[in-house]
Structures are given as structure tokens and as C-alpha cells.
KOLZA-168692 format. One record per atom (N, C-alpha, C): residue in three letters; atom name; residue number from 0; x negated, y negated, z. Coordinates in Angstrom, 1 decimal. Atoms other than C-alpha are relative to their C-alpha. Example, Ala and Ser with C-alpha at 12.3 -4.5 7.8 and 13.67 -1.06 7.14 Angstrom:
<atoms>
(atom 'ALA', 'N', 0, (-0.9, 1.2, 0.0))
(atom 'ALA', 'CA', 0, (-12.3, 4.5, 7.8))
(atom 'ALA', 'C', 0, (-0.9, -1.2, 0.0))
(atom 'SER', 'N', 1, (0.9, 1.1, 0.0))
(atom 'SER', 'CA', 1, (-13.7, 1.1, 7.1))
(atom 'SER', 'C', 1, (0.8, -1.1, 0.8))
</atoms>
This chain:
<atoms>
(atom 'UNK', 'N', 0, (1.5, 0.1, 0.3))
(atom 'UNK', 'CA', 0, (4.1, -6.0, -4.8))
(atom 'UNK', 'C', 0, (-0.3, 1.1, -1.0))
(atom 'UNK', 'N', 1, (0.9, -1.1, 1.1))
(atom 'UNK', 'CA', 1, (2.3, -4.4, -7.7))
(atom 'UNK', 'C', 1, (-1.0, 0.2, -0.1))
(atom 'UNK', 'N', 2, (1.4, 0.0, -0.5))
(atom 'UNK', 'CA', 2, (-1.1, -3.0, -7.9))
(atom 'UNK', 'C', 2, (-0.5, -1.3, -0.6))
(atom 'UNK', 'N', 3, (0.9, 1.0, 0.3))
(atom 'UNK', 'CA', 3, (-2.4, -6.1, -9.5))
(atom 'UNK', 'C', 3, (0.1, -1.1, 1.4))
(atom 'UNK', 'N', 4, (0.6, 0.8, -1.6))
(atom 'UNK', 'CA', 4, (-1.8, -8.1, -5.9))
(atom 'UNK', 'C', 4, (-0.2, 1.2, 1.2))
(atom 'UNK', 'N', 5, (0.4, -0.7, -1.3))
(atom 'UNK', 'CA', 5, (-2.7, -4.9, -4.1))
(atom 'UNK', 'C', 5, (-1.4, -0.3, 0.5))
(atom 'UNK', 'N', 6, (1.7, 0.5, -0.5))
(atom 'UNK', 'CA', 6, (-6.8, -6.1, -3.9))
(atom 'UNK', 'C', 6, (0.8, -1.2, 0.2))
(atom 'UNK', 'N', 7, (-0.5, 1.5, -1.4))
(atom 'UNK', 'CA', 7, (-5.1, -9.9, -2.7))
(atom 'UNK', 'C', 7, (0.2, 0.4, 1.2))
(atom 'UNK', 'N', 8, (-0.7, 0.2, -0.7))
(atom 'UNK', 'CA', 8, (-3.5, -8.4, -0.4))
(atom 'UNK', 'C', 8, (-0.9, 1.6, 1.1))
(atom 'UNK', 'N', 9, (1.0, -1.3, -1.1))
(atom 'UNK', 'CA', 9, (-6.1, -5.4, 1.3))
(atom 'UNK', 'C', 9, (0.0, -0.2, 1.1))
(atom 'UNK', 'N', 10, (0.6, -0.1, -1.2))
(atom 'UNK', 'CA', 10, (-6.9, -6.6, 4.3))
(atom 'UNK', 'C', 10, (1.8, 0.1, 0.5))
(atom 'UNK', 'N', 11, (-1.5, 0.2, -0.4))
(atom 'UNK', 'CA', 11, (-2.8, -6.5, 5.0))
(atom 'UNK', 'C', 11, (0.1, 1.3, 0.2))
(atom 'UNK', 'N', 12, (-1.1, -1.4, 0.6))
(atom 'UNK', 'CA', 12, (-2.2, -3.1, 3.5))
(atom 'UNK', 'C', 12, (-1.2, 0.8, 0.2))
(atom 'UNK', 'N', 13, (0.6, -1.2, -0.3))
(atom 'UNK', 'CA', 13, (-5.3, -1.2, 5.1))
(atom 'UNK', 'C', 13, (0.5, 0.7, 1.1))
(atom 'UNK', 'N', 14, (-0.8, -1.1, -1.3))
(atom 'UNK', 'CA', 14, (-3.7, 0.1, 8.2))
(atom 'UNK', 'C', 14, (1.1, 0.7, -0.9))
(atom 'UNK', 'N', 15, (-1.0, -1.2, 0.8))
(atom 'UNK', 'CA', 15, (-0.7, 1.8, 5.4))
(atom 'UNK', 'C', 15, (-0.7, 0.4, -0.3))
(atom 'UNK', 'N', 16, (0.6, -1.0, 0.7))
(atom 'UNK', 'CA', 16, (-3.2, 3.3, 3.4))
(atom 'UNK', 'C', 16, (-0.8, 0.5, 1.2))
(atom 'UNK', 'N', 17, (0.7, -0.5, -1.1))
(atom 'UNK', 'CA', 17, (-5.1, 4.5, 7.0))
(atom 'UNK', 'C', 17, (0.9, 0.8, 0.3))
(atom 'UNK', 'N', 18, (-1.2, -1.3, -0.4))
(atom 'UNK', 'CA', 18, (-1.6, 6.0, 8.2))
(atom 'UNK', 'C', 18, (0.1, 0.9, -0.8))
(atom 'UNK', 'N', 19, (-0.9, -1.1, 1.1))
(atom 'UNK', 'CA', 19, (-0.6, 7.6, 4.8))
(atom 'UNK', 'C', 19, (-1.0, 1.1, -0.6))
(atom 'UNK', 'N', 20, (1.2, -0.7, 0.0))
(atom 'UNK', 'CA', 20, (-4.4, 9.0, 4.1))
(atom 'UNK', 'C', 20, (-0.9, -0.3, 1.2))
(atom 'UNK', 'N', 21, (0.6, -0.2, -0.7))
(atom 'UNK', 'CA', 21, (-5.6, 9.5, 7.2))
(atom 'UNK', 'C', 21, (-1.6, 0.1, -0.2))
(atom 'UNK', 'N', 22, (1.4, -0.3, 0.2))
(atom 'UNK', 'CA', 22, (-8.7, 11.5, 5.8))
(atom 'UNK', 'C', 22, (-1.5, -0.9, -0.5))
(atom 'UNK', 'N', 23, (1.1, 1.1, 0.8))
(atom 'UNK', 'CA', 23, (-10.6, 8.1, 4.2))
(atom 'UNK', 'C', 23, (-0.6, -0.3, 0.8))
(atom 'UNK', 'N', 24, (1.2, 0.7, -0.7))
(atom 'UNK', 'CA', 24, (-13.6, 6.5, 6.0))
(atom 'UNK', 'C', 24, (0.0, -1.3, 0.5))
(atom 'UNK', 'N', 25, (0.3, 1.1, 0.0))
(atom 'UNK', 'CA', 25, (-14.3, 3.7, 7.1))
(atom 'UNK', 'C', 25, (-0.9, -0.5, -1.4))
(atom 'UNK', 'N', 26, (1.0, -0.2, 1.2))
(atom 'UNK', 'CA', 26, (-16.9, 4.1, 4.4))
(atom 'UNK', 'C', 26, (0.7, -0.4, -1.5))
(atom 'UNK', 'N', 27, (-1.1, 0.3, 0.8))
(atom 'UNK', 'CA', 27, (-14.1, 4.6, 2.0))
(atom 'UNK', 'C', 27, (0.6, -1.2, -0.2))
(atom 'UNK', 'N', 28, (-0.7, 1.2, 0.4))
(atom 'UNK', 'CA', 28, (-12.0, 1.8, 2.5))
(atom 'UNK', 'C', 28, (-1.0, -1.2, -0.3))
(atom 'UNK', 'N', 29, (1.2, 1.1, 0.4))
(atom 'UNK', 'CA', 29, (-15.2, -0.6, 2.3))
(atom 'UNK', 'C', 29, (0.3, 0.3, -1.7))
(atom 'UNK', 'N', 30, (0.0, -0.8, 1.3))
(atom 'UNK', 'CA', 30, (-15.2, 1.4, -1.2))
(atom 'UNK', 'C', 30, (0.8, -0.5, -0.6))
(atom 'UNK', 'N', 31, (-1.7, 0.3, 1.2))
(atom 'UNK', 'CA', 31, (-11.6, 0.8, -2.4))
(atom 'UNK', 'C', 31, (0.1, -1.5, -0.1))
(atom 'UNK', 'N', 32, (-0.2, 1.5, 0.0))
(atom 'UNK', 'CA', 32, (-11.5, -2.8, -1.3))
(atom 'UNK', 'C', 32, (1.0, -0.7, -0.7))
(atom 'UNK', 'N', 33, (-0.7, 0.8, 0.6))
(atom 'UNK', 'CA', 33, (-8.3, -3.1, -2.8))
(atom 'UNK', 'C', 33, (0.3, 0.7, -1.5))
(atom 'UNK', 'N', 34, (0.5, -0.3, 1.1))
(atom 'UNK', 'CA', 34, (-9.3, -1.7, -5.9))
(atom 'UNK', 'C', 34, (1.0, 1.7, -0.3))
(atom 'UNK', 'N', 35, (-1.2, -1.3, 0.1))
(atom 'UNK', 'CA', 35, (-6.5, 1.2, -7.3))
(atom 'UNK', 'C', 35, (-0.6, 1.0, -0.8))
(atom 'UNK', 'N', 36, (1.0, -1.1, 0.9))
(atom 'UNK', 'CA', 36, (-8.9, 3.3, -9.5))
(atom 'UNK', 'C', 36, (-1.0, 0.5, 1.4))
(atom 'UNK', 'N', 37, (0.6, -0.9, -1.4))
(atom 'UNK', 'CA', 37, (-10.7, 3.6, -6.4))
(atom 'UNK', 'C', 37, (0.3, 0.5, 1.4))
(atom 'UNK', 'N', 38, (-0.6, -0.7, -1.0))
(atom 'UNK', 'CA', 38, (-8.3, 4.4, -3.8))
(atom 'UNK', 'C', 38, (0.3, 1.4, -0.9))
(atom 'UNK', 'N', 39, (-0.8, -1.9, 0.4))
(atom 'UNK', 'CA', 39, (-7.0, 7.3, -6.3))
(atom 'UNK', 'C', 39, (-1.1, 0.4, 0.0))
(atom 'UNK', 'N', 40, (1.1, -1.2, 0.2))
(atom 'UNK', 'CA', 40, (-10.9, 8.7, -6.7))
(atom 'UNK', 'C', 40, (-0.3, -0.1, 1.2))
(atom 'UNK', 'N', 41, (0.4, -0.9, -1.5))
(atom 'UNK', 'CA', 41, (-11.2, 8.7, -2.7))
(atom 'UNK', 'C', 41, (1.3, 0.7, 0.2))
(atom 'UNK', 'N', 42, (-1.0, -1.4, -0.7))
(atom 'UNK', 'CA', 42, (-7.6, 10.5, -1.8))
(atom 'UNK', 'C', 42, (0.1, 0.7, -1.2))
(atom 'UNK', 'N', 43, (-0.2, -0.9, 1.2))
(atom 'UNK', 'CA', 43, (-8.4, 12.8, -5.3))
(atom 'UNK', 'C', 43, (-1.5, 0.7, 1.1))
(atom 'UNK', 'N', 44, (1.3, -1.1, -0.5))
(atom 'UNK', 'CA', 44, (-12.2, 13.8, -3.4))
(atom 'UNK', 'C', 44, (0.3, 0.2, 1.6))
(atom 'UNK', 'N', 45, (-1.0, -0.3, -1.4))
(atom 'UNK', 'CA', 45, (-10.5, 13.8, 0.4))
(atom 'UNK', 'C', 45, (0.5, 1.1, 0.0))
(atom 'UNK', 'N', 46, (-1.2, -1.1, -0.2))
(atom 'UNK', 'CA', 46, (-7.9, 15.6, -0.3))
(atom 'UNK', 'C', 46, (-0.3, 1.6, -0.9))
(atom 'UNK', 'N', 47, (-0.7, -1.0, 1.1))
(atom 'UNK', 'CA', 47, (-9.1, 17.9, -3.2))
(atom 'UNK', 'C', 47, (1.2, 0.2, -1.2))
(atom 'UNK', 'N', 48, (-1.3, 0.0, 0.5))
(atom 'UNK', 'CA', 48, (-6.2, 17.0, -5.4))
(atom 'UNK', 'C', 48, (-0.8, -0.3, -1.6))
(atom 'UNK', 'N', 49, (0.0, 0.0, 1.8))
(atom 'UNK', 'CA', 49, (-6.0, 17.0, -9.6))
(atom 'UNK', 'C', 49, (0.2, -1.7, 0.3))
(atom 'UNK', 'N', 50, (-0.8, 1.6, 0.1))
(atom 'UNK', 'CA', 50, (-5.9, 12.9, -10.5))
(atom 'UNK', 'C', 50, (1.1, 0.0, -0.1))
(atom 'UNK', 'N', 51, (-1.8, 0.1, -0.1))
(atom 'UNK', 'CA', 51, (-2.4, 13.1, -11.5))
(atom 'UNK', 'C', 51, (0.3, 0.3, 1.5))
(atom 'UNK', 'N', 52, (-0.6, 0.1, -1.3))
(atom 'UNK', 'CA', 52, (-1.9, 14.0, -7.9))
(atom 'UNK', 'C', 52, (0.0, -0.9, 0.3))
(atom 'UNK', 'N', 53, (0.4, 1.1, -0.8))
(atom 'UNK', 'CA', 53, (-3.5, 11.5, -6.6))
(atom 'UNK', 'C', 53, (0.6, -1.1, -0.4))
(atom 'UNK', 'N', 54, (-0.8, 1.1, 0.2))
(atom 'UNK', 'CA', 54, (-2.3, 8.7, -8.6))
(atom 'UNK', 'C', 54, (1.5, 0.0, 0.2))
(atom 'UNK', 'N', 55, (-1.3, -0.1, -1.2))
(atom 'UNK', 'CA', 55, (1.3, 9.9, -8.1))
(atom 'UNK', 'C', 55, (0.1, -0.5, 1.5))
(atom 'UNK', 'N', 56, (-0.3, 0.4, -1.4))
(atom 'UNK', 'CA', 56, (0.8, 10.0, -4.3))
(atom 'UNK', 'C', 56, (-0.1, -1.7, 0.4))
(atom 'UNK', 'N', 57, (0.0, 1.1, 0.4))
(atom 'UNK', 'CA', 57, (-0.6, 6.6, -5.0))
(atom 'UNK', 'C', 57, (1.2, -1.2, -0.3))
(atom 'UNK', 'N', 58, (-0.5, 0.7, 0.4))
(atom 'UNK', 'CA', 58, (1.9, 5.3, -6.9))
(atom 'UNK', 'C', 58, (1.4, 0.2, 1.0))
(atom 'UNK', 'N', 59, (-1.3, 0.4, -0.8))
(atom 'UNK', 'CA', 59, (4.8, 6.5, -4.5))
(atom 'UNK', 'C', 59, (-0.4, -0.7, 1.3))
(atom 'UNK', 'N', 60, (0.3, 0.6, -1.4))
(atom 'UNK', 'CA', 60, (2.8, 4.9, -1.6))
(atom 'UNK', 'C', 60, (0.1, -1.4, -0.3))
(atom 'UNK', 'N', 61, (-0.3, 1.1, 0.6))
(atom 'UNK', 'CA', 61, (3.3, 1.5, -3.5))
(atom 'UNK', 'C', 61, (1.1, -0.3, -0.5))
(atom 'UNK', 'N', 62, (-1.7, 0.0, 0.2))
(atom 'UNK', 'CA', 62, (6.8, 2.1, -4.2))
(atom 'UNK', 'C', 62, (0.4, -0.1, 1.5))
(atom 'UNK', 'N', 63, (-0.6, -0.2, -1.1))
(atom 'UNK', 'CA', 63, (7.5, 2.9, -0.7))
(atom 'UNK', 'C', 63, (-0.6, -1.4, 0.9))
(atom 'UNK', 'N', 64, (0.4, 0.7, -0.7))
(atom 'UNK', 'CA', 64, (5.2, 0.1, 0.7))
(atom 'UNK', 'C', 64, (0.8, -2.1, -0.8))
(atom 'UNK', 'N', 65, (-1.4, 1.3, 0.8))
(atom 'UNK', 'CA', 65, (7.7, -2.6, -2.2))
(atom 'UNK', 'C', 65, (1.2, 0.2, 1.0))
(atom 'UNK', 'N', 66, (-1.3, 0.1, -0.8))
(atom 'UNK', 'CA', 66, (10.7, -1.3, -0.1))
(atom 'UNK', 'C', 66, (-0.1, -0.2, 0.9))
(atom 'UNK', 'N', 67, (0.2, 1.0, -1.6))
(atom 'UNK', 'CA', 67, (9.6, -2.2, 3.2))
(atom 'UNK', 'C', 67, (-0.1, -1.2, -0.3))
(atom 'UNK', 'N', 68, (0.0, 1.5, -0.3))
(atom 'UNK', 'CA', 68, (8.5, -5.6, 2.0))
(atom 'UNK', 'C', 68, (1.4, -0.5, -0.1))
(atom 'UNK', 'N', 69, (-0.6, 0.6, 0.5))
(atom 'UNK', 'CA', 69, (11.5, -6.2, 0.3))
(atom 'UNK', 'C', 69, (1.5, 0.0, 1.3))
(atom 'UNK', 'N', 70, (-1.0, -0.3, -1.0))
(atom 'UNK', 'CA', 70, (13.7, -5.0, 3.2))
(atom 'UNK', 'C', 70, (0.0, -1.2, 1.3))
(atom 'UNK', 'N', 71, (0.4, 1.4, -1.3))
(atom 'UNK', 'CA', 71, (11.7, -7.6, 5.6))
(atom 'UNK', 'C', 71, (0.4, -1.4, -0.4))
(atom 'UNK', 'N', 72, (-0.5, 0.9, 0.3))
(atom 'UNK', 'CA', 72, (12.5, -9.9, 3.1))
(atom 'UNK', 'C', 72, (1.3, -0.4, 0.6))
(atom 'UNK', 'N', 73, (-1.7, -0.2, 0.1))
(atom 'UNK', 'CA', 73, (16.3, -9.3, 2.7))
(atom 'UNK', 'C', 73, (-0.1, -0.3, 1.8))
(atom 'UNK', 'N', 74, (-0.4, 0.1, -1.1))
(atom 'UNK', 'CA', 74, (16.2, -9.5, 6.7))
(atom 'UNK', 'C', 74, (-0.5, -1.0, 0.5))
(atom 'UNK', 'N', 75, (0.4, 1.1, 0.2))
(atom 'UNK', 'CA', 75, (14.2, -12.3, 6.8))
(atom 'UNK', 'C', 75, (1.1, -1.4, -0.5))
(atom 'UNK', 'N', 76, (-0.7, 1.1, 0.3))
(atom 'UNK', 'CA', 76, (16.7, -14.5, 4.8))
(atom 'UNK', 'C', 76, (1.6, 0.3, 0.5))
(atom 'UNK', 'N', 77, (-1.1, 0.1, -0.4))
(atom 'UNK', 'CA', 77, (19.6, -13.2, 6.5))
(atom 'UNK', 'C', 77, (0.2, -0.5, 1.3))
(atom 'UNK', 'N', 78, (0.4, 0.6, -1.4))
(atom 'UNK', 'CA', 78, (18.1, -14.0, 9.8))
(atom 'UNK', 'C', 78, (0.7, -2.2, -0.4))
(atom 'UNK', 'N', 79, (0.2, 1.2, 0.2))
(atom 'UNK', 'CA', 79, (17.7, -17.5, 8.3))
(atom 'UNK', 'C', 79, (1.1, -0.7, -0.6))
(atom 'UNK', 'N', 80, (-1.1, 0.2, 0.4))
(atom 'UNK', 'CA', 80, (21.2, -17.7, 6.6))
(atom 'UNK', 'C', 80, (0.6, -0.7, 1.2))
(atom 'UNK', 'N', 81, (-0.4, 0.2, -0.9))
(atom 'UNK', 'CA', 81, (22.9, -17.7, 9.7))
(atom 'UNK', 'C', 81, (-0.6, -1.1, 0.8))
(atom 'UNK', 'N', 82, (0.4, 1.1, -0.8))
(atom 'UNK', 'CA', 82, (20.9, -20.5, 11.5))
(atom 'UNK', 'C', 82, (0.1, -1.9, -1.1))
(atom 'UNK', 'N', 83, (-0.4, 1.2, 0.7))
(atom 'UNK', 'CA', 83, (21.4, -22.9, 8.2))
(atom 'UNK', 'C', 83, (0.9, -0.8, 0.7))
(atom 'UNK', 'N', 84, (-0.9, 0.7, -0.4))
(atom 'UNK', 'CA', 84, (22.8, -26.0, 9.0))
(atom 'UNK', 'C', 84, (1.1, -0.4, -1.0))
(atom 'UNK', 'N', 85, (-1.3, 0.2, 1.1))
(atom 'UNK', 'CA', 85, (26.1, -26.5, 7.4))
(atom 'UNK', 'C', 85, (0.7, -1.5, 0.2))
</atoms>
């Protein structure tokens, strides 16, 4: 996933961004809606952080949240390998 299907895909990926920034609102997340310019300017006024922080932490929380999917994948089609009919 890349931020352009991160707003498709919000209501999926608000409990990760709830674990990984705790400090956001409910208020907040109404706010971000998805929206990546406005998740980095709530965990930049939260946390106190320079934007380059923020977008970094950002951007590794979207790296890290591509390798889980992609792992569910991968385990997904190996599940489903095995049950092909041959």
C-alpha cells in the first residue's frame, strides 16, 4: 500500500495508527481521515517533533504496515497453494 490508497483504506488502518501514536484523539483521527499531510501535522503537534520527524515516523509506519500486508499475502497464497486441486 502507498499513501495514495492510505485515505481508501482508513477505516482499516485506524487501530495501526492508534497503536503506533497513541497520543492522537479521537478528534484527531476525525481530522486525518486518511489524509497524510494531516496525519504528519497531528503526530508533529502531539508529539512536539520538527516535520521531518514526523514524516519520517510516518513514512516508516507505512513501510512497516506494506510488510505486514504483504506477509499476509505471501501466507495467504501459500495457505491456498496447498489446497489447489491438482
Amino acid at each position: 500500500m502507498n499513501w495514495d490508497r492510505f485515505e481508501g483504506n482508513w477505516k482499516q488502518l485506524k487501530g495501526s495508527v492508534r497503536a503506533r501514536w497513541g497520543q492522537l484523539t479521537d478528534n484527531d483521527m476525525e481530522q486525518i481521515a486518511g489524509r497524510k499531510d494531516q496525519l504528519i501535522g497531528r503526530i508533529q503537534e502531539r508529539y512536539g517533533l520538527a516535520r521531518e520527524a514526523a514524516q519520517q515516523q510516518a513514512d516508516e509506519w507505512i513501510r512497516t504496515v506494506n510488510m505486514e500486508k504483504q506477509h499476509e499475502e505471501e501466507q495467504h497464497e501459500r495457505e491456498h497453494a496447498h489446497t489447489a486441486p491438482r
